[in-house]
N, C-alpha and C positions, 0 to 999 in steps of 0.2 A: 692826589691832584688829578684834575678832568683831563682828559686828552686836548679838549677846545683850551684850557687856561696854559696847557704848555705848550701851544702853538703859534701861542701871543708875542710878540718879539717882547724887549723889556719894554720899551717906551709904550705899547698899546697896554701891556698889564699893569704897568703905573699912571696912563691916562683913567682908566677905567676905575682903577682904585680911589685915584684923586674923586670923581664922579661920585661915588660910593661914599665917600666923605663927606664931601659937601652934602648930599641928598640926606645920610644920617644927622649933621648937627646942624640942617636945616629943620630939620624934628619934623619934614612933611610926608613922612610914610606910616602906614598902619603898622603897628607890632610884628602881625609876619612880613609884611614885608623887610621893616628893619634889619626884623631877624636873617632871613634869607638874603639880604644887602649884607649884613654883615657874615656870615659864614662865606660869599663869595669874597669878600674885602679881604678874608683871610688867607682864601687860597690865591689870591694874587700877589697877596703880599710874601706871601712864600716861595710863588715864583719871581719877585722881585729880589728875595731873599739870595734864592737858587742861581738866578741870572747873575747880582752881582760876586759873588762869591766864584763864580766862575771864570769869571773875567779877572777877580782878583788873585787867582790861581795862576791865569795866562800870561800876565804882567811878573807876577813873580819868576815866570820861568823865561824872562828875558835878561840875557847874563852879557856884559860889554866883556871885548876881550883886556885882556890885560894890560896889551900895549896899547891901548885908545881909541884901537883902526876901525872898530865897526862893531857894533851892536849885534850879537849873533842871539836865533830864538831856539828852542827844543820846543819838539811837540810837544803840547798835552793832552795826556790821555785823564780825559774826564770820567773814566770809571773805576 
């Protein structure tokens, strides 16, 4: 993945992807371009991949205590 596509927050790499979409089943780009439309649609989509599954990680490691009182977090370590 590029340094520029993982610096994308998610919402700018799902903005972009959706673009990429649309532009592809618009059918109005030449062949390379497609092509290269779509190789980046992939790496976004991989950081959309990456981004949620991270978050889905962070959510998981929110644990309420047993008696009700209060929602407690642990870090995550994402490596």
């Amino acid at each position: 993945m590029s340094a520029e596509a993982s610096s994308l927050t998610f919402e700018q790499a799902l903005s972009e992807l959706e673009q990429i979409v649309q532009k592809l089943e618009a059918g109005d780009a030449s062949l390379d371009d497609a092509i290269n439309a779509y190789s980046r649609g992939i790496e976004l989509k991989n950081q959309c991949q990456q981004r949620l599954e991270s978050a889905r990680l962070q959510v998981e490691k929110i644990q309420f205590s047993t008696d009700g009182s209060s929602a407690v977090t642990e870090p995550f370590d994402n490596e």
